[in-house]
C-alpha positions in Angstrom: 18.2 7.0 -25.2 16.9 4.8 -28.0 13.6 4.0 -28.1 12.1 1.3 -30.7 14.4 2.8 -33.0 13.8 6.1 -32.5 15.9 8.7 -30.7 13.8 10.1 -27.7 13.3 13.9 -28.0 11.7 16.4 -25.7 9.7 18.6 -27.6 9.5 22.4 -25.9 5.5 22.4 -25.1 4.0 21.4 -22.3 0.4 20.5 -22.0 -1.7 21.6 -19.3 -5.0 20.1 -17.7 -6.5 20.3 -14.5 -6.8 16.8 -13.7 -4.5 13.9 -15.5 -5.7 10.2 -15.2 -3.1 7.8 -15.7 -4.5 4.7 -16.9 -7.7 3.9 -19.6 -9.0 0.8 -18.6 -12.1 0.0 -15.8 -11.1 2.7 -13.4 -9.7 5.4 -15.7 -13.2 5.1 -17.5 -15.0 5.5 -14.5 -12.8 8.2 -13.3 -12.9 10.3 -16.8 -17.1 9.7 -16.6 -17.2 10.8 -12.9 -15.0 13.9 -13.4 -17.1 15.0 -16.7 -20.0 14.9 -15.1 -19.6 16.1 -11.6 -16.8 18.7 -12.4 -17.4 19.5 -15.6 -15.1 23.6 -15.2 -12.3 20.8 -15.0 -10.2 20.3 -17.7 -9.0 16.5 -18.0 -6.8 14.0 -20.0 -6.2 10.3 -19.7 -2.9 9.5 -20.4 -2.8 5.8 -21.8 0.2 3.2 -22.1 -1.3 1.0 -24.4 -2.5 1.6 -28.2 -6.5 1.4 -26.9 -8.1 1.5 -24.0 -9.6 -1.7 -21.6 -6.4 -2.3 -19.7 -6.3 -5.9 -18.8 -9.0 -6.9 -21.2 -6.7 -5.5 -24.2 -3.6 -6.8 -22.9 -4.6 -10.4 -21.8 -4.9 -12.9 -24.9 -5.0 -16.0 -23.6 -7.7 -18.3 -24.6 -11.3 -18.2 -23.0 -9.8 -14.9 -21.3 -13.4 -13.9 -19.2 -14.4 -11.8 -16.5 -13.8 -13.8 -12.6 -16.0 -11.2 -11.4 -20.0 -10.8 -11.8 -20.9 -8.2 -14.7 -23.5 -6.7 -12.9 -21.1 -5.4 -10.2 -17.3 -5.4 -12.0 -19.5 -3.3 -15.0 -20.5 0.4 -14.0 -23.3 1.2 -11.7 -24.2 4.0 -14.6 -24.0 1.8 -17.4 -26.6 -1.1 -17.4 -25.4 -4.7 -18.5 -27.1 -6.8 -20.6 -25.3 -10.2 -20.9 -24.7 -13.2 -19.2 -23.0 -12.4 -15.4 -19.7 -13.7 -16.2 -18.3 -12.3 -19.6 -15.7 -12.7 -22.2 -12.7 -9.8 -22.5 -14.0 -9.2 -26.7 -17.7 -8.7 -24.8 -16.0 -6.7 -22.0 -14.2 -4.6 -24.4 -17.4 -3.7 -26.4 -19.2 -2.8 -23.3 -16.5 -0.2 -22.6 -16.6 1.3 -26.3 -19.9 1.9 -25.9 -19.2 3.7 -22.6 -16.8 5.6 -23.9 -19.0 6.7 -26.7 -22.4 7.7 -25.4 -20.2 10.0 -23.0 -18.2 11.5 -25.8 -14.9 10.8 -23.5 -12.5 8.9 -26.6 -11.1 12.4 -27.1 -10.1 13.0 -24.0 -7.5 9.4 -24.0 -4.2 10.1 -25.6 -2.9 6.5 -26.2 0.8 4.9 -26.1 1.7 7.4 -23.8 4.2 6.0 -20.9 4.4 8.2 -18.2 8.2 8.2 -16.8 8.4 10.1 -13.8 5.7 12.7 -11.8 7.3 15.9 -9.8 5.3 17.7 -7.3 6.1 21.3 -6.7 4.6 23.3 -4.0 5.8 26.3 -5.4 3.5 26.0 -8.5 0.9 23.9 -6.8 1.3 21.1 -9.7 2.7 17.6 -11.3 5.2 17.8 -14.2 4.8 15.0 -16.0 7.1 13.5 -18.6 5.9 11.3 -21.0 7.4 9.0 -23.5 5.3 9.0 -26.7 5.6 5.0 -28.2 4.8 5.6 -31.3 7.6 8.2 -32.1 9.7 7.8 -29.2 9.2 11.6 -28.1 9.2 13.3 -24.8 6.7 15.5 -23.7 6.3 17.5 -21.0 2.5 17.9 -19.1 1.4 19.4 -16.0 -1.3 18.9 -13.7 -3.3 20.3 -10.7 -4.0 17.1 -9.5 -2.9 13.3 -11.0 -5.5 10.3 -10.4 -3.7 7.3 -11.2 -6.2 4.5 -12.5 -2.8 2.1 -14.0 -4.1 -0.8 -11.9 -1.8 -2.4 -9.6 0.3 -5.0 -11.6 3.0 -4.4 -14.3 1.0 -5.4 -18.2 4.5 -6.3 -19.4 5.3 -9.1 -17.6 3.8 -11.7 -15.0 5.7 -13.8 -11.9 7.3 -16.9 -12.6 9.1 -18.5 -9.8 12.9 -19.4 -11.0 11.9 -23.2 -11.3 14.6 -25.1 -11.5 16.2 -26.6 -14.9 13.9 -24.8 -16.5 16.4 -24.1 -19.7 16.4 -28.3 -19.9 12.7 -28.0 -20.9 12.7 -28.7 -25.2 8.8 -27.3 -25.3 7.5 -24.0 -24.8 7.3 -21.7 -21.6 4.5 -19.6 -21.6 2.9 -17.0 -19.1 -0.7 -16.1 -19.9 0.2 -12.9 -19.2 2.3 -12.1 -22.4 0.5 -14.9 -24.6 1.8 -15.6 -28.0 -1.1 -14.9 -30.6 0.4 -17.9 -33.0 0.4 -20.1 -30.5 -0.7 -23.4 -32.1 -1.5 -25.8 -29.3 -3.5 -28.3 -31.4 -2.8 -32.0 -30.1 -0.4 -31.0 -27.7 0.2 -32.2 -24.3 -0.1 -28.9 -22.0 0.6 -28.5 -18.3 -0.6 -25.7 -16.9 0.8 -24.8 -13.3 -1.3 -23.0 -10.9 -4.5 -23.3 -10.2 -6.6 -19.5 -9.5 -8.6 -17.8 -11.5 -6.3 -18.0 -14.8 -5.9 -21.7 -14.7 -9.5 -22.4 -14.2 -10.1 -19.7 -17.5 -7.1 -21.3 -19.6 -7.7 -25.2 -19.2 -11.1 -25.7 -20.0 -10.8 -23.2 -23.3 -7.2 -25.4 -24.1 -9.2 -29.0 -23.9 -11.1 -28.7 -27.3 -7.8 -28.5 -29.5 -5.0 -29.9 -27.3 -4.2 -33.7 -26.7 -4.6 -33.0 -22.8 -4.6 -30.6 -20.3 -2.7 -31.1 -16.4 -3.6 -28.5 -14.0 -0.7 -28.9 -11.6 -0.8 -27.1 -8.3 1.0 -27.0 -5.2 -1.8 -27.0 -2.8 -5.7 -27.0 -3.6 -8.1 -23.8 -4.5 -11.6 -23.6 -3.7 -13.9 -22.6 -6.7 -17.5 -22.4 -6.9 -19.1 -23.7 -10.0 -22.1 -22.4 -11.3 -24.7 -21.6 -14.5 -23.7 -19.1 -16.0 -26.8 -17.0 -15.3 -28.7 -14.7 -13.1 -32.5 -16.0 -12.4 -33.5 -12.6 -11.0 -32.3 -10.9 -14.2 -34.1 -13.3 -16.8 -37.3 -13.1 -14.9 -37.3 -9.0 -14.1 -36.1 -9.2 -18.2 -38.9 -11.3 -19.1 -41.3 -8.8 -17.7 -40.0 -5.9 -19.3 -38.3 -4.0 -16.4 -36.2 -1.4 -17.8 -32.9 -2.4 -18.3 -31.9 0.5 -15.8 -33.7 -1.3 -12.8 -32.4 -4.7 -13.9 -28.9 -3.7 -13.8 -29.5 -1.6 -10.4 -32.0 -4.5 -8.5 -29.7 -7.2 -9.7 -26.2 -5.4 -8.5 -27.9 -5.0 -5.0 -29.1 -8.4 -5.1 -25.6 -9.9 -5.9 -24.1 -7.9 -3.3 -26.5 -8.4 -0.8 -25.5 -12.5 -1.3 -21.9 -11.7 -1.7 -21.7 -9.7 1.7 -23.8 -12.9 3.6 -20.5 -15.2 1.7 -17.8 -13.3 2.9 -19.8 -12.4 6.7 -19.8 -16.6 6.6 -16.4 -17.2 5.4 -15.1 -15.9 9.4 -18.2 -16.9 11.0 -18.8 -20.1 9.8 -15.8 -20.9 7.4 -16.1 -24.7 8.2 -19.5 -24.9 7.0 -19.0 -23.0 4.0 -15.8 -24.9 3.0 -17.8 -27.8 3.2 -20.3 -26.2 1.0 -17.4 -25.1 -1.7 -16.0 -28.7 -1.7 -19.4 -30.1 -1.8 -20.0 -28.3 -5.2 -16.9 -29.6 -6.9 -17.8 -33.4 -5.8 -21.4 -32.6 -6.9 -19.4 -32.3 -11.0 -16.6 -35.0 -10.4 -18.1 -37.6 -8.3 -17.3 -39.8 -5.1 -14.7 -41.7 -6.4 -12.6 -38.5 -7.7 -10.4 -37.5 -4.6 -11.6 -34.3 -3.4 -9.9 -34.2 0.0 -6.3 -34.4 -2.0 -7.2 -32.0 -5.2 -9.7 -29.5 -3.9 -9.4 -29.9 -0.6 -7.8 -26.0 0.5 -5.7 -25.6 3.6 -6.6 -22.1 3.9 -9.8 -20.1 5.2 -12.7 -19.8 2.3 -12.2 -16.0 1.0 -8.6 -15.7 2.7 -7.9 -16.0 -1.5 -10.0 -15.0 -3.9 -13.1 -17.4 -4.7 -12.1 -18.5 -8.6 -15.9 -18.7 -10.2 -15.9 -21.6 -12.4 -19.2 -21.0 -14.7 -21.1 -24.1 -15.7 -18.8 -25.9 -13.9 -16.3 -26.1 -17.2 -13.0 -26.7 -15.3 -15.0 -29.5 -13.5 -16.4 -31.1 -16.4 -13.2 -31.2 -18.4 -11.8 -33.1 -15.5 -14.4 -35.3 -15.3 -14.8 -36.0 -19.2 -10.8 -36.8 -19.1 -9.8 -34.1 -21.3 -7.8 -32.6 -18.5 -6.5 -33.7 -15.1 -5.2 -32.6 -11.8 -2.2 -33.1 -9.9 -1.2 -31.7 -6.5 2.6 -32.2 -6.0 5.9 -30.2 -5.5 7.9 -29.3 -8.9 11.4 -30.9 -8.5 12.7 -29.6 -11.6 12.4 -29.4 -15.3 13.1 -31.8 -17.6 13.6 -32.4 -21.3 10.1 -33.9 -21.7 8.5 -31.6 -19.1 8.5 -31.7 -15.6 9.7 -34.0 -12.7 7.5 -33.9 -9.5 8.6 -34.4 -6.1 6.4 -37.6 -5.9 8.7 -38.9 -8.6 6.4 -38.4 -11.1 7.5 -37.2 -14.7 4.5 -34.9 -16.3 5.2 -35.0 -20.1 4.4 -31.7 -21.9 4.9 -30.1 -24.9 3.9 -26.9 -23.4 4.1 -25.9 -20.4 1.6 -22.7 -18.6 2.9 -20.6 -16.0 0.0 -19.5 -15.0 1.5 -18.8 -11.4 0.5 -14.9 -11.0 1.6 -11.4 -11.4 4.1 -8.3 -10.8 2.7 -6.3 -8.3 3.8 -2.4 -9.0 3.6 0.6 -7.3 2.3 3.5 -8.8 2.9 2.4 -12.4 6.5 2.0 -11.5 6.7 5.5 -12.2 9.3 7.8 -10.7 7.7 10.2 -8.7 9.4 13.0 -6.4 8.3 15.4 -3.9 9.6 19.0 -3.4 12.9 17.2 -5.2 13.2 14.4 -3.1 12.4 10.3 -4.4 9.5 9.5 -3.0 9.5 6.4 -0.6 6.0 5.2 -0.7 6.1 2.7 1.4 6.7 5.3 4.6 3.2 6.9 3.8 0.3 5.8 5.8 -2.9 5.2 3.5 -5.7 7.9 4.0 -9.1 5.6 3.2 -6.9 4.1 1.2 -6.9 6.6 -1.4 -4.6 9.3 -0.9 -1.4 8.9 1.4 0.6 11.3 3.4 2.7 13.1 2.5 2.1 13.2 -1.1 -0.4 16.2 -2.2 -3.0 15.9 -5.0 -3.0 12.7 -5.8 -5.5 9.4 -5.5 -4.7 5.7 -6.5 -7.4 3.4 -7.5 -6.8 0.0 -5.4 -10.0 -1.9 -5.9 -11.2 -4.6 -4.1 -10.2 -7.9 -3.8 -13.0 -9.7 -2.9 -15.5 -7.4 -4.2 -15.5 -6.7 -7.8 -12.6 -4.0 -8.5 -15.5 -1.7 -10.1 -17.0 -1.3 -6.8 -14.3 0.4 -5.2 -13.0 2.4 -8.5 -16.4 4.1 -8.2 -16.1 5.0 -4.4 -12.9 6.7 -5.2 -14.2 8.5 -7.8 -17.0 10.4 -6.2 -14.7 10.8 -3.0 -12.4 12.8 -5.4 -14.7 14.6 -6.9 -16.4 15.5 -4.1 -12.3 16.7 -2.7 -12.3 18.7 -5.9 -15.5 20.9 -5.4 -14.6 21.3 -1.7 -11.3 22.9 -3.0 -13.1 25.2 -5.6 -15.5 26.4 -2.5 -12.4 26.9 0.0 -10.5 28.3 -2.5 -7.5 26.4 -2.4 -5.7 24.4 -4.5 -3.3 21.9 -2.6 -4.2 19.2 0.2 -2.1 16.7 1.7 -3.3 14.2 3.9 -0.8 14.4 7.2 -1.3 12.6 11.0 -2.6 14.4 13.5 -0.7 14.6 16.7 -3.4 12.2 18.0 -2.7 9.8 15.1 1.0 9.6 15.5 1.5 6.8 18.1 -0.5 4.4 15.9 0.7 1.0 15.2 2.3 0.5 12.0 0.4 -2.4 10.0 0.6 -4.2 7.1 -1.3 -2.1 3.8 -3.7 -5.6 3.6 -4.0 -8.1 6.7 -2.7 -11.4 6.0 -4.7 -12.5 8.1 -8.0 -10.9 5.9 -6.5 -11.6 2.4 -3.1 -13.5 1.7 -2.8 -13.9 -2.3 0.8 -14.9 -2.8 1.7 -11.6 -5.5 0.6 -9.3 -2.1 2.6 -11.2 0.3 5.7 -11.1 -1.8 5.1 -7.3 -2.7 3.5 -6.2 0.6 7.0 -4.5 1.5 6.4 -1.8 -1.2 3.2 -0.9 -0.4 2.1 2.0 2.0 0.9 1.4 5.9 -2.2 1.6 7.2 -3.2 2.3 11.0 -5.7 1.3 13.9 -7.9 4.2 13.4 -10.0 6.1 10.5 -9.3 7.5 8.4 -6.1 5.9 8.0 -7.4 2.2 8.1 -7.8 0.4 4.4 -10.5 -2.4 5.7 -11.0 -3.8 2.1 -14.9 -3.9 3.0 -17.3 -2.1 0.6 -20.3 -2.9 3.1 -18.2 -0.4 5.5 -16.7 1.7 2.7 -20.0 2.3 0.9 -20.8 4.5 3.7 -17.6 5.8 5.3 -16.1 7.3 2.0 -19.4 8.6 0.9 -19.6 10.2 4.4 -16.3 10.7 4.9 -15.5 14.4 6.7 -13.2 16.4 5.0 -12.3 19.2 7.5 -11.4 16.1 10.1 -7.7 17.9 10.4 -6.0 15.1 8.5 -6.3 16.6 4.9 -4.4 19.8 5.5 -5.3 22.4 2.2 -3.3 25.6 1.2 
């Protein structure tokens, strides 16, 4: 097996540690910080893909690449933040150095480190791990009591582009944000980007100050919510010298408190809240810009994520003419750029795929059980953490409304807390299994559609594990529940069965 050049090679050792973390960006962090502090006896590892740590924020290099989440809440409940609510991926990236730092937990990552496959033994009560060193293209061999993986929930090497069609015709560049050429010179260039979520809305604006123009085409409409990029309640409890602990923890409760009245509104009064949303974007482009055809959405407010648009920039491009909208079918590709259903030809020089991600599971890794493949998608979802059938192991799936942070931090003290509970019982294995009671449940879908219906989760749903009508094997996707329930959660309920 070649590798970069190299001739993989598995070297004899095999290293050891209590707990392995897969993954070194927001939730590996978070996991590594939770782990040191609240089982310190634990000996841990974070086994990393990439050459440093931040995950999306290292991989991502597309321009005006920023946070589409609020700082306060997507950064660490144990770390204060200190900038602006919405934040750019260098900013992001320094915030987690510093993290990493004043906890002394850089020595425990061990970078370009690709995990290949993960076999559980219940004969030795642990993981074997083999891992592909990048760098040298060498296997190595490690073992585990119990494997947290914190890889996120999208493949970093590649993002979804439908198969448009005559796409080869196309004389100008095709580029997915997601693997963004660093040398890409974009001055004076006509640019269309297609899609229209949180990526578009980053990329355009950030495009406008070099390139000739900037088309934003999308099938069907987004909602967005423009807004300064600022928190009042943190300037003024800043301005009067309140540590910079109690800003951080008084303004996090204060932006969830407002984000759990937005999504209680978006089922209760969705009309009057889309009229809100829409009511924002005229507010930046005026009446005579057509709102009901270009940001007009079909769907429910919050059935897709809410793309934050700070200061309005998307908005104000449009409205300044440095970029435009269309909303229209893609009939093909042409030599000049691309022909619309409408019969419309968009000239481009390049053109933005900006049209979403892989969805993986489990890091695509290959993981086995007792010697057999693991099927993950027969497991039901316990909390949506751990899953049965599979023993000492928890997957960080964040939120998708919420900030991803929110949830990453749940899971951690829920599997810490599992830990100690297995140092005082003196065991060393737990699986969550159904109970006879649980075993008639329906079989539903691991996210609603019907709650959240993001294109990359419909077309991946199929892959992902099922969730049932009763606790603890429903995944509601609802901190304001979760906060409590996990925190609470009983673990001698007869579904997490220890030996």
């Amino acid at each position: 097996m070649e590798m970069a050049g190299n001739k993989a090679t598995t070297e004899q050792r095999t290293e050891y540690f209590d707990v392995l973390i897969v993954g070194a960006g927001i939730s590996g962090i978070d996991a590594a910080y939770h782990l040191k502090k609240e089982c310190p006896e634990k000996s841990f590892a974070l086994l990393e893909n990439q050459e440093s740590f931040g995950g999306t924020w290292l991989t991502h290099k597309y321009p005006g690449i920023r946070s589409d989440s609020d700082l306060f809440t997507f950064g660490y409940k144990w770390k204060p933040w200190h900038g602006d609510p919405i934040a750019r991926a260098d900013l992001i990236l320094e915030y987690l150095n510093e993290c990493l730092e004043e906890n002394d937990l850089a020595r425990h990552i061990q970078y370009s480190r690709k995990v290949q496959s993960a076999s559980w033994s219940d004969q030795d009560r642990r993981w074997t791990l083999t891992v592909l060193n990048n760098a040298t293209g060498e296997l190595t061999e490690y073992q585990c009591n119990f494997l947290w993986m914190c890889q996120g929930y999208y493949r970093h090497s590649e993002g979804y582009t439908p198969d448009f069609p005559g796409r080869d015709n196309f004389k100008g560049q095709v580029i997915h944000p997601q693997t963004w050429p660093e040398d890409l010179d974009y001055t004076d260039k006509k640019v269309v980007v297609i899609g229209s979520g949180a990526t578009a809305a980053t990329v355009i604006p950030a495009m406008t100050d070099k390139a000739a123009h900037v088309t934003m085409l999308q099938r069907s409409p987004t909602f967005f919510f423009p807004a300064p990029n600022r928190n009042e309640l943190a300037d003024t409890l800043r301005e009067l010298d309140v540590p910079a602990d109690w800003v951080h923890e008084i303004t996090r409760r204060k932006v969830l408190h407002d984000q759990k009245i937005l999504t209680k509104r978006s089922f209760e009064e969705p009309e009057k809240l889309r009229a809100e949303l829409i009511a924002g974007a005229r507010q930046y482009l005026g009446n005579d810009f057509d709102i009901e055809k270009h940001f007009t959405p079909s769907y429910r407010p919050w059935q897709q994520r809410l793309a934050f648009v700070p200061n309005g920039d998307l908005f104000t491009a449009i409205r300044e003419g440095k970029a435009s909208v269309r909303t229209d079918h893609i009939e093909e590709f042409t030599e000049k750029g691309i022909q619309l259903k409408s019969g419309e030809e968009l000239e481009a020089d390049i053109i933005i795929t900006a049209t979403g991600f892989n969805m993986n599971v489990l890091g695509d890794i290959e993981f086995t059980i007792n010697g057999k493949p693991l099927e993950f998608s027969e497991c039901w979802a316990h909390r949506g953490i751990m899953f049965s059938g599979i023993p000492n192991l928890a997957w960080v799936f964040g939120y998708l409304r919420t900030s991803w942070t929110m949830r990453a931090n749940l899971v951690s003290d829920f599997v810490c807390r599992l830990l100690k509970h297995m140092e005082e019982t003196g065991t060393d294995m737990v699986t969550p299994e159904l109970r006879e009671e649980d075993k008639d449940m329906p079989s539903l879908e691991f996210v609603d559609a019907e709650n959240f219906n993001a294109g990359y989760l419909r077309r991946n749903i199929h892959l992902m594990p099922r969730q049932g009508d009763r606790k603890p094997w429903v995944f509601s996707q609802d901190y304001y529940t979760e906060k409590d329930e996990i925190a609470e959660a009983d673990l001698e309920d007869g579904t997490l069965i220890y030996k």
